[in-house]
N, C-alpha and C positions, 0 to 999 in steps of 0.2 A: 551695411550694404543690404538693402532689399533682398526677400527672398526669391524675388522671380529675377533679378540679377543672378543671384549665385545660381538657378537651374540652369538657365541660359548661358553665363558660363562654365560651368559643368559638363553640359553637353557637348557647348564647341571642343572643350579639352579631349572629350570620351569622342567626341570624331575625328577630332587629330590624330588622337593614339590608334584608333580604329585603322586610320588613311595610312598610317606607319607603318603599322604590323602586316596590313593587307599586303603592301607594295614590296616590304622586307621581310615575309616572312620564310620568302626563296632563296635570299640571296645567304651565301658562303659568311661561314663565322670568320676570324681575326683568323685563327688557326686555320682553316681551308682556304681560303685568301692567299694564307702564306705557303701554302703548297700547292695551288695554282702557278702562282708567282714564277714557282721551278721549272713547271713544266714548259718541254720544248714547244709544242702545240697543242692548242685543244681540239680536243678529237675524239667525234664518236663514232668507234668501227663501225655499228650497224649504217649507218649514212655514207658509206664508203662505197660507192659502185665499180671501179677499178684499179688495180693498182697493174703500173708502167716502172720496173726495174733495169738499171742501164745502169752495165758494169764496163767500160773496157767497150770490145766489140759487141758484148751479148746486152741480148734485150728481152724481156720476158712481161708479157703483159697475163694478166689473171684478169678476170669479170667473174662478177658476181652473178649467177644461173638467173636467165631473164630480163639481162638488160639487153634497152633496145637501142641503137644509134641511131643515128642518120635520121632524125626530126621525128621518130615513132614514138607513139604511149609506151609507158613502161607497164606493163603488169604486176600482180605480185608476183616476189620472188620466193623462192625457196629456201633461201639463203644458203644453199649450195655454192662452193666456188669451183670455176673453170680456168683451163689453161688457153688462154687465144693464142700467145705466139711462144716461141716461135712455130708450137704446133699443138691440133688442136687436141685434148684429152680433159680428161676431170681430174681437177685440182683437189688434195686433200685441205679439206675445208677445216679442219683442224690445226693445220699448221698456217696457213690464210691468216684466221682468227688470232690465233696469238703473236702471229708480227706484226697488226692493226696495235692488238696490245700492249705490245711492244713500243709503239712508238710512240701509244698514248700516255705512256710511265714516262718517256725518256724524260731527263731532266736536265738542267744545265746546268753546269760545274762554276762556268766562267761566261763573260758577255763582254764583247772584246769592241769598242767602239771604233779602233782607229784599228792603219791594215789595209793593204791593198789587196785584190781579188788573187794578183799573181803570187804576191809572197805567201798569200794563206793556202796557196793553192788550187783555188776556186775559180782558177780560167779553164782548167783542164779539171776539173773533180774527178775522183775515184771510181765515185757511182752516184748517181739520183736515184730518187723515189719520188713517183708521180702517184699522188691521191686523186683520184676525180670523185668531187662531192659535187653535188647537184648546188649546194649554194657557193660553190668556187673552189675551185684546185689548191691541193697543197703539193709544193715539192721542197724535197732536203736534197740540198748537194752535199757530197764530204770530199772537206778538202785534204791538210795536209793533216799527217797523223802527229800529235805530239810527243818528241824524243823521250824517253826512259819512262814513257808512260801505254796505260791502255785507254787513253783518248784520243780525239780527234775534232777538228773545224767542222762545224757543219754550215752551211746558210740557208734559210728558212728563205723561201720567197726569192728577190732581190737585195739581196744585203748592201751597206751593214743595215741594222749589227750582224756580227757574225757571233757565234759562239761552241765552247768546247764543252764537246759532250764526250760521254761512254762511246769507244769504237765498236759495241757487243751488233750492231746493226750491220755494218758492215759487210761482215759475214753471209748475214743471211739476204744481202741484198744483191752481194756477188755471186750466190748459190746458182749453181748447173742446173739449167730447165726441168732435167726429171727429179730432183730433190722437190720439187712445187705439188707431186705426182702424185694421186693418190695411187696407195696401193692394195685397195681392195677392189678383185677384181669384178666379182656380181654385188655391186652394192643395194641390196634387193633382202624385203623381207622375206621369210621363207613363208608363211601366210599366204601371199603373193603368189606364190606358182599354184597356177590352176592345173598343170599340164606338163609332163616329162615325156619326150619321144628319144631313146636311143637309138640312133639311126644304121647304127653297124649292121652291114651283110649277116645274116645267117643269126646275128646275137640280138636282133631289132627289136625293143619292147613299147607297148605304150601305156603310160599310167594318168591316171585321172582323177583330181582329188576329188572324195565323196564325204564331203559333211570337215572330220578333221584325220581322215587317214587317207590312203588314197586305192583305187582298183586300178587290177590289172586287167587291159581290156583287148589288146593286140598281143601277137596271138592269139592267146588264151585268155579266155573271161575266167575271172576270177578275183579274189581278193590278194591283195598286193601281202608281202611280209612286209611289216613296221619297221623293223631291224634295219633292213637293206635298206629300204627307201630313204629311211632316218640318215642313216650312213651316207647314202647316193647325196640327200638334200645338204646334208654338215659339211662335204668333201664339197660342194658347189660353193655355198655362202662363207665358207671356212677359204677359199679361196686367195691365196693373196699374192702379188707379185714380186717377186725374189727377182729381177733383171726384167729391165725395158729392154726391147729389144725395135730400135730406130731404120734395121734395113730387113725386114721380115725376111724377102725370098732370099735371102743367104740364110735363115735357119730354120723357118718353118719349111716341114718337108711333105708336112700332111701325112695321116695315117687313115687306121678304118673307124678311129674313136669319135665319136661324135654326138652330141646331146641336143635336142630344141628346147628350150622352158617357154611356153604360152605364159604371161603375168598379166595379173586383175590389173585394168584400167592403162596398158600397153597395146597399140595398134598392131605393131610387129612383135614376133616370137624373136625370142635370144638363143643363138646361135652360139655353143660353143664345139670348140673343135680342139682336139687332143693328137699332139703327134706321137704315135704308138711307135715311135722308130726307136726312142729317147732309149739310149743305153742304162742298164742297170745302175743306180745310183749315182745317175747325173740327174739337172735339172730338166724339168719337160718341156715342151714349148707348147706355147698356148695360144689361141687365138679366141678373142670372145667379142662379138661385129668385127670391127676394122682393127683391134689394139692386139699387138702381139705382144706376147711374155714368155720369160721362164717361171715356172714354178716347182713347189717341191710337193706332188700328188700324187696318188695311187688312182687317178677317175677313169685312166686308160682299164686297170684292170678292175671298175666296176663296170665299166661299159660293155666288158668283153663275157659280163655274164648270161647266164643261159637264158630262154625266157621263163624254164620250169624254176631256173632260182628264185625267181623274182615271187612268187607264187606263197602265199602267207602258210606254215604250218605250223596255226595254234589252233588248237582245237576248239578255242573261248576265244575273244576278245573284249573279255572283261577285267576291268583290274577290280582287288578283293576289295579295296577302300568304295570303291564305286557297288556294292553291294547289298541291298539291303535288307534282301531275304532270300531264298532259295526253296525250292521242292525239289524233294527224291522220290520218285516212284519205282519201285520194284517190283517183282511178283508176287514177293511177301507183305507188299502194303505200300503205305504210303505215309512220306514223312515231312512237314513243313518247319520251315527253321526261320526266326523275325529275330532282326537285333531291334531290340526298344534299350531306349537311355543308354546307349555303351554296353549291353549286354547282351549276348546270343539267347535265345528263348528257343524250344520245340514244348511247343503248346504251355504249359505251366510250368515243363522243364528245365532251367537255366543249364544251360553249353558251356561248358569251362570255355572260355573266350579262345586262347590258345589250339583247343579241339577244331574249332570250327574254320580260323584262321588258315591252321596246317590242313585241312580236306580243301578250301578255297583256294589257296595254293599250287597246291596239287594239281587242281583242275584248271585254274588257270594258266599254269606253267606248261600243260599238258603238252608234248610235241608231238611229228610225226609229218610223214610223206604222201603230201597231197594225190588223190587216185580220184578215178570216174567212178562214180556212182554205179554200183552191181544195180542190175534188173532188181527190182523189188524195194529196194535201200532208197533213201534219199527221199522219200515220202516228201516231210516236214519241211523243208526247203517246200514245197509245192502248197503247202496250205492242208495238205491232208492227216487224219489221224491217224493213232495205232491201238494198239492194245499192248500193254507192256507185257512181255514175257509171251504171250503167242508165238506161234513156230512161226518163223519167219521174221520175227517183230522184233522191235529192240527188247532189250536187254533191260535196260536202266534209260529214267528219261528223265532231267534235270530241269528245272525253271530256274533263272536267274533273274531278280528282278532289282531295279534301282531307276527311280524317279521318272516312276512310271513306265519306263522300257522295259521288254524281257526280253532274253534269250532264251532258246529252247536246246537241250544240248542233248543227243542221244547216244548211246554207246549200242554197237554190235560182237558179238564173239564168232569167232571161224574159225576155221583150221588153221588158217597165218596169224591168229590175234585175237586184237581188237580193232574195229571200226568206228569212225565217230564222226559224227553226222552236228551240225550246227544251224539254225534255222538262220534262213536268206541265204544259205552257200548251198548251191547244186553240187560242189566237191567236198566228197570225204577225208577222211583223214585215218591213216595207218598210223595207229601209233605206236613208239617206239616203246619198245617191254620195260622200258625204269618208266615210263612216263605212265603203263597202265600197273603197273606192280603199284607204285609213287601211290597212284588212285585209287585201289583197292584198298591199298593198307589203311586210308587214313579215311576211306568212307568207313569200314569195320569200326575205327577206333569213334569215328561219330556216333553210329550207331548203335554202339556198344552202350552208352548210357540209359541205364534202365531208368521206366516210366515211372516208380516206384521212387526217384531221387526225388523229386519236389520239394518234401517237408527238407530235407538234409539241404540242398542248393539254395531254401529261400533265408536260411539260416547262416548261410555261409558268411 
């Protein structure tokens, strides 16, 4: 045979094989074929727009968030699921998902050719499941259930065939409307709230997030506490429904507890409302928009706090990790402290790490009960200087500095104490006698390291 036959057919064979593997190189081995083969339907949740459950009298439709009917564009969706009938609410899209997956497992036991619809029981079925997929409906009848066993008939479409499957669906397709229910009740990042108004008579606060914490700006200007609000925000999103409640005005009775949340990229503010009636160690009733609940929460009594609670008393809002050098100025001098590589430094001095940690501490942890700034105090807030140790002038003045930011922290002494002053806060802070005892002790023990350690420290 010539050689420019053998290339020629060479090639047609290498585009044969070529034309082969292109066309088959999607398609299911022997093995996946044969578990194909099993399955009741094929079926891909995501392409599932609603599902229509019809048990008996009840009938429970779910949509998938964003469909449209009645001849409109679909949008994207969210792929959030919702409850349409028999009323409307947000469906836990979690249990949604896994009985799509459910149904994509099921398998068939048996495939029964012959059978009338009566004797299988499939003139009257149990329950249906209506799939609506955009390229054509799926529905399963179940018929009769098989004696000494946990299967049952189902029909796929218009049977036959008919065939016997697992009765594990059943169940959840005869399941009561609020089993479909989600039950978290503010399904919302905490990110997301821009804005908290407690609207209670005489307890009314308003807070506003500022950057990743939040101020307190009704009544009283000022910085929020972290603590509470943390708390306030955990007790919202932590939310969860313990009892639907189907005829509201027979339990909600309304009380004075009341919150608004404002959320990033929401037109309307969230409305929830707390009825403060709720007996000691019963459930509460809750209302958040239109959906009423019981729950099991303490929000009545963060609502019923003061507004001076709300009011932050740290005297730093630093944390020590966020740290990365510090000054101390006193009357005695002045003392700067750098961590390089993992270790504390004052000029060529290395800081037992430990040392520096326990004074950061200290000072961060610092507490104490937010007051007005005395005539003369409060400078620093203002952009103004002092002179440390001057009559009148602070005491001690801290920089705190980390990635690029400083704080500026000042201490006063008085006949009640100590004062402490925080730059961008017009309010002082009284602080409590462990939290300045705490401070003193363990600036002493900082500065206690004499200048003369170097040789010894760089040896260590």
């Amino acid at each position: 045979m010539r050689p420019r036959t053998l290339i020629v057919l060479f090639t047609l064979v290498a585009g044969v094989g070529a034309l082969i593997w292109f066309f088959e190189r999607e398609l299911p081995s022997t093995d996946e074929r044969a578990k194909l083969s099993k399955k009741l339907v094929r079926l891909d949740p995501d392409s599932v727009r609603a599902i229509v459950l019809t048990a008996g009298e009840q009938r429970v439709r779910l949509e998938r968030a964003g469909l449209v009917r009645d001849g409109g564009e679909a949008g994207d969706t969210d792929g959030e699921w919702m409850l349409a009938q028999p009323r409307a609410a947000r469906a836990d899209s979690g249990e949604v998902e896994g009985f799509l997956r459910r149904i994509r497992d099921l398998e068939k036991q048996r495939t029964l050719e012959d059978g009338s619809r009566d004797q299988l029981g499939l003139d009257q079925p149990r329950a249906e499941i209506a799939l609506e997929i955009e390229s054509g409906d799926i529905i399963l009848r179940f018929g009769g259930k098989i004696p000494a066993s946990s299967n049952t008939i189902v029909e796929v479409g218009n049977g036959p065939p008919f065939y016997v499957v697992s009765d594990s669906l059943f169940e959840d397709t005869a399941r009561e409307p609020n089993g479909w229910r989600s039950r978290d009740a503010i399904p919302i990042q905490e990110s997301r709230i821009e804005k908290i108004e407690v609207l209670n008579p005489g307890t009314g606060v308003v807070l506003e997030r500022s950057g990743e914490s939040f101020r307190l700006v009704e009544p009283i200007e000022d910085l929020a506490d972290e603590d509470r609000v943390s708390t306030l925000l955990s007790a919202l999103i932590e939310l969860e429904i313990e009892e639907f409640v189907d005829q509201p005005d027979r339990v909600f009775e309304g009380g004075a507890a009341a919150v608004r949340l404002t959320i990033a990229g929401e037109e309307e503010p969230l409305l929830v409302e707390i009825d403060s009636s709720t007996a000691a160690g019963d459930l509460t009733a809750v209302r958040v928009g239109g959906q009423v609940f019981k729950a099991d929460t303490d929000l009545a009594s963060l609502l019923e706090l003061a507004p001076a609670d709300w009011r932050s008393t740290s005297w730093s809002d630093r944390n020590i990790f966020e740290t990365e050098s510090f000054r101390v100025v006193r009357s005695g001098g002045e003392s700067h402290y750098e961590r390089r590589d993992g270790e504390w430094w004052r000029g060529d001095v290395r800081i037992q790490y430990s040392l520096a940690s326990a004074f950061l501490r200290a000072l961060t942890g610092a507490r104490g009960v937010p007051v007005d700034s005395p005539v003369g105090l409060g400078a620093s807030a203002a952009g103004e200087s002092h002179e440390v140790g001057a009559e009148g002038e602070a005491e001690i003045e801290i920089d705190l500095e980390s990635s690029g930011s400083k704080e500026t922290l000042r201490l006063w002494a008085d006949a009640e104490g100590h004062l402490g002053e925080r730059s961008g806060r017009a309010t002082l802070i009284r602080l409590d006698s462990d939290s300045a005892e705490a401070f003193f002790a363990k600036l002493e023990e900082l500065e206690a390291v004499p200048e003369d350690a170097s040789d010894q420290s760089a040896s260590d």
